[in-house]
C-alpha positions in Angstrom: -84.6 87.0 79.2 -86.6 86.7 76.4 -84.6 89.1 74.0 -81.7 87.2 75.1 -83.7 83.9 73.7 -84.9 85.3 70.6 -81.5 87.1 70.0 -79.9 83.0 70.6 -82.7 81.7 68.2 -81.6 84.2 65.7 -78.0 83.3 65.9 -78.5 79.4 65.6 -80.3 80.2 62.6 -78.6 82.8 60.3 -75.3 80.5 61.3 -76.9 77.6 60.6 -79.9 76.3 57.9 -79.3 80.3 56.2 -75.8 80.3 56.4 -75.8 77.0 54.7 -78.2 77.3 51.8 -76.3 80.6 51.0 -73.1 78.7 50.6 -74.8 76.0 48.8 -76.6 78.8 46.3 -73.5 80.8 45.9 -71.2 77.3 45.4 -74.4 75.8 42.6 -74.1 79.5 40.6 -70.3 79.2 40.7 -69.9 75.5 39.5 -72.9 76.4 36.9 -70.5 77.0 33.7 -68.3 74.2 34.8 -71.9 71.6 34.9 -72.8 72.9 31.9 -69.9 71.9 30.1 -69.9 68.8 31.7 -73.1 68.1 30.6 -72.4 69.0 27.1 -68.9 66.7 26.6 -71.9 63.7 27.8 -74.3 64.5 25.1 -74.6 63.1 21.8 -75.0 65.3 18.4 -78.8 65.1 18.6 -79.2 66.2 21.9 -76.9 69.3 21.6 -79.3 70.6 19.3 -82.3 68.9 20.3 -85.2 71.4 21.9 -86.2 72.4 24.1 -82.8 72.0 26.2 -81.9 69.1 28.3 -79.6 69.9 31.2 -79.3 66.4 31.9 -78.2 63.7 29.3 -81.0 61.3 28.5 -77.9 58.6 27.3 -74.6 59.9 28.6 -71.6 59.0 26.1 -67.8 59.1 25.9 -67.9 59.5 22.3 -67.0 63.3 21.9 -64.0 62.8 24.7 -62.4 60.0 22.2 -63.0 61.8 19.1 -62.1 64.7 20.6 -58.7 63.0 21.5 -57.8 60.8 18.2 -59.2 63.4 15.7 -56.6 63.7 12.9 -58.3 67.3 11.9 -57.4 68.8 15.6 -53.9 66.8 17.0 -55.8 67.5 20.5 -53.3 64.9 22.1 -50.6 66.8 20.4 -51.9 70.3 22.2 -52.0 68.8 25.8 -48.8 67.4 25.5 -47.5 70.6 24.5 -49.2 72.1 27.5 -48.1 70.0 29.9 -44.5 70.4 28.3 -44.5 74.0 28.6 -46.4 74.4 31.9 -44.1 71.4 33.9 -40.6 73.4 32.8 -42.1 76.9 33.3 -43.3 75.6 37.1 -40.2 74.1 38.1 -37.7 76.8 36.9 -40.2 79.2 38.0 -39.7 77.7 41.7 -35.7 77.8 41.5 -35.6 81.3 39.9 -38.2 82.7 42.4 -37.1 80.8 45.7 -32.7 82.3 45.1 -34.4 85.2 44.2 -36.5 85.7 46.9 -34.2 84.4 49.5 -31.6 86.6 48.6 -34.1 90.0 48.7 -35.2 88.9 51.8 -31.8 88.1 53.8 -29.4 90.5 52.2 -28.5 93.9 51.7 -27.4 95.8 48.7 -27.6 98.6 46.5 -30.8 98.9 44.3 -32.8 96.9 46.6 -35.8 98.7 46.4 -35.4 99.4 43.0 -35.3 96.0 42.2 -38.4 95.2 43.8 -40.2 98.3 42.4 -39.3 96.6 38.8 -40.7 93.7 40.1 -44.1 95.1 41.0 -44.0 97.4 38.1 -44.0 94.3 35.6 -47.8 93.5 36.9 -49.0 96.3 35.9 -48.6 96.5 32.1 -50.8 93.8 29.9 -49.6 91.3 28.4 -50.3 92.8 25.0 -47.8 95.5 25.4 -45.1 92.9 25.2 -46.1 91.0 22.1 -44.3 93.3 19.7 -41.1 93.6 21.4 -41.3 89.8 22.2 -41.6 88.9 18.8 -39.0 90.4 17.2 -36.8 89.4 19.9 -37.6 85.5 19.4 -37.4 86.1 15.5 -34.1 87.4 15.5 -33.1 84.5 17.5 -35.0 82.0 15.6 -37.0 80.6 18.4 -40.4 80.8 16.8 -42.6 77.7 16.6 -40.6 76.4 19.6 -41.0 76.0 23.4 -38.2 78.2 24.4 -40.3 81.4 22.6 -43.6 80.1 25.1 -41.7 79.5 27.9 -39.0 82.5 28.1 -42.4 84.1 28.1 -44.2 82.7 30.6 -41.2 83.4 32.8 -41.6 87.2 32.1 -44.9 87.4 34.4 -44.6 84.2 36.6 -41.1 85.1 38.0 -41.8 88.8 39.3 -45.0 87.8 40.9 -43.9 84.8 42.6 -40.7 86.3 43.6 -43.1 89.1 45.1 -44.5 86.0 47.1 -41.2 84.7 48.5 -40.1 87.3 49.8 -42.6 87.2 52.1 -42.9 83.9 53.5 -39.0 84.4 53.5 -39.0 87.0 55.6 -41.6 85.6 58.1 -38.6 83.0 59.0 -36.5 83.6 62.1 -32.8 84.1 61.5 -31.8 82.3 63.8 -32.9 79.0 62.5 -30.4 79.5 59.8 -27.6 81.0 62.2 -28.3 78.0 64.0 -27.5 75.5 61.1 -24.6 77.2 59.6 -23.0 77.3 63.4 -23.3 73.4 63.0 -21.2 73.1 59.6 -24.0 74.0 57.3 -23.1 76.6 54.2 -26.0 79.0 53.6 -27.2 77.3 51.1 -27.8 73.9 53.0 -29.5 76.0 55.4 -31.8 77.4 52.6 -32.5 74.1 51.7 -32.8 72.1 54.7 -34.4 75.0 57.0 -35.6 77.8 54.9 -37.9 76.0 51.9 -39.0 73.2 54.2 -40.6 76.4 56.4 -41.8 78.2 53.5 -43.2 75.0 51.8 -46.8 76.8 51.9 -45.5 79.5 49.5 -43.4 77.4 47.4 -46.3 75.2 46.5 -48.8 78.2 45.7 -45.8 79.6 43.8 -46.3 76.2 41.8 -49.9 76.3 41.4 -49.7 80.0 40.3 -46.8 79.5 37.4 -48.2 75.8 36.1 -52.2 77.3 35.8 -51.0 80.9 34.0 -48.9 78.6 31.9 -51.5 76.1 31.4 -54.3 78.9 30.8 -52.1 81.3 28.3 -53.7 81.7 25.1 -51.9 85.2 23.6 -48.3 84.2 23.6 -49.2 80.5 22.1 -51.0 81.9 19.5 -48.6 84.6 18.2 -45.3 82.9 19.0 -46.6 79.9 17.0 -48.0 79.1 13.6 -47.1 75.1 13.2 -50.3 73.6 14.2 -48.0 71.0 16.2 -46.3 74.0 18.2 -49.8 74.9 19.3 -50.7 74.7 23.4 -53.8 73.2 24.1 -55.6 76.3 25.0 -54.6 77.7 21.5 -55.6 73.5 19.6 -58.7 74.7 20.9 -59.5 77.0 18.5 -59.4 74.8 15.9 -62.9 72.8 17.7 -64.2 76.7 16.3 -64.6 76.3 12.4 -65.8 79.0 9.9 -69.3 77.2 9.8 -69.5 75.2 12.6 -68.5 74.8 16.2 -67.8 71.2 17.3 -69.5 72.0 20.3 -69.1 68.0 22.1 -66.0 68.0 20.8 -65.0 71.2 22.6 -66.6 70.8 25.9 -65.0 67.4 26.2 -61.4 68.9 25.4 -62.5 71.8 28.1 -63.2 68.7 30.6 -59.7 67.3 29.6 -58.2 70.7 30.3 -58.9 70.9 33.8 -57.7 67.2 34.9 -54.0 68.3 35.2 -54.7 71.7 36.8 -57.0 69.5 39.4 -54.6 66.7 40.0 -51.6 69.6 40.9 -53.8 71.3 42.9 -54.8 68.2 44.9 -51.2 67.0 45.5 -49.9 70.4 46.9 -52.9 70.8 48.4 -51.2 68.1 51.3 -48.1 69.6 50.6 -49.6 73.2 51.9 -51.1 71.8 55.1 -47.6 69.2 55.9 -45.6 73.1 55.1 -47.9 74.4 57.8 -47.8 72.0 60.2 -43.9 71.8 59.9 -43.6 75.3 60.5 -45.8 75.4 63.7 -43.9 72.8 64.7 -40.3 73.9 64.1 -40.6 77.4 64.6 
């Protein structure tokens, strides 16, 4: 009786108070970087380099965040509108490409199936670099450098087979029948795709989204070799320029860091319902 108490005790208190302050340590040393920076885009230019180091700002200020946005040296409004250019259209085609794509790998049959879906897989595992010299002749002979075709074109190269890769399977996780069903009724097969199929795999879809918009977003190689206008740069890339020869704007930078993350946060938030409504319409239909 008493092992069986001490054994209960021990239970109630590695899953509770210990279980707790783990997740709380482990979530504190994760959000660390992201604090820091934080805590830098508040600071003025004296505290930056003031010492010893104060994690907290004694006087917090906005000031790097608007010079950091109306600077005529670094176009950073420029740079996010760029990114948010080249992220939106990669995301949405992205979504059309991969969801035909992956519909039609997962319902039909045909020759070079499997080959095609090796291909698929196969593009994951080369770098990025490997791609940069073939990719740039290609756009130069077409005259697509310094534009957003060049960026996105090559965004699509790694977003597509991935997220194809993750259609597929939601895809085929979705009875048959509920299409048979529809297209008995008058529908074509694509109004079944649309009105049965992506309303079902609505949990996929939107971390297809998420995936394509933040690689996008995130890219750094491809914007700063496909581009050499400082107006054609993405904001990843624009933040370079906060790096000089003999000095690193350091508010400056950690405030357009901050500014960074707002879009990326704001997507993930509204597909974040999306995911659970995708769920709970499955549950319920299927």
């Amino acid at each position: 009786m008493r092992t069986q108490r001490s054994s209960d005790w021990l239970e109630r208190l590695l899953g509770g108070p210990v279980l707790w302050i783990g997740l709380l340590l482990i979530t504190l040393f994760a959000m660390g970087p992201f604090l820091w920076v934080l805590s830098a885009s508040l600071k003025t230019r004296r505290e930056l380099y003031a010492t010893p180091i104060t994690y907290i700002p004694s006087y917090p200020t906005f000031m790097n965040y608007v010079e950091a946005w109306t600077s005529r040296l670094t176009p950073f409004s420029r740079f996010f509108a760029n990114s948010l250019w080249v992220s939106s259209v990669t995301m949405v085609a992205t979504i059309v490409i991969s969801t035909l794509a992956g519909y039609a790998l997962a319902r039909f049959r045909f020759v070079g199936k499997r080959t095609l879906m090796l291909v698929f897989l196969a593009t994951q595992m080369f770098p990025a670099v490997l791609l940069i010299a073939p990719l740039l002749s290609q756009w130069h002979a077409l005259g697509l450098i310094d534009t957003y075709q060049a960026l996105i074109y090559s965004n699509f190269s790694f977003t597509v087979p991935f997220t194809v890769w993750m259609l597929v399977g939601y895809f085929e996780s979705i009875p048959r029948e509920l299409e048979e069903s529809a297209m008995i009724d008058g529908s074509s097969r694509f109004g079944a795709l649309l009105r049965i199929v992506v309303p079902l795999s609505a949990p996929g879809i939107a971390a297809t989204a998420i995936f394509a918009f933040v690689s996008s977003w995130s890219e750094l190689l491809f914007a700063t070799t496909f581009t050499s206008q400082t107006s054609m740069r993405t904001l990843s890339a624009g933040l370079l320029y906060m790096a000089g020869q003999y000095e690193v704007q350091w508010g400056q930078l950690s405030a357009g860091v901050m500014i960074s993350t707002v879009p990326v946060a704001i997507l993930f938030t509204f597909l974040q319902r999306h995911l659970i409504r995708g769920l709970t319409a499955g549950a319920l239909k299927g």
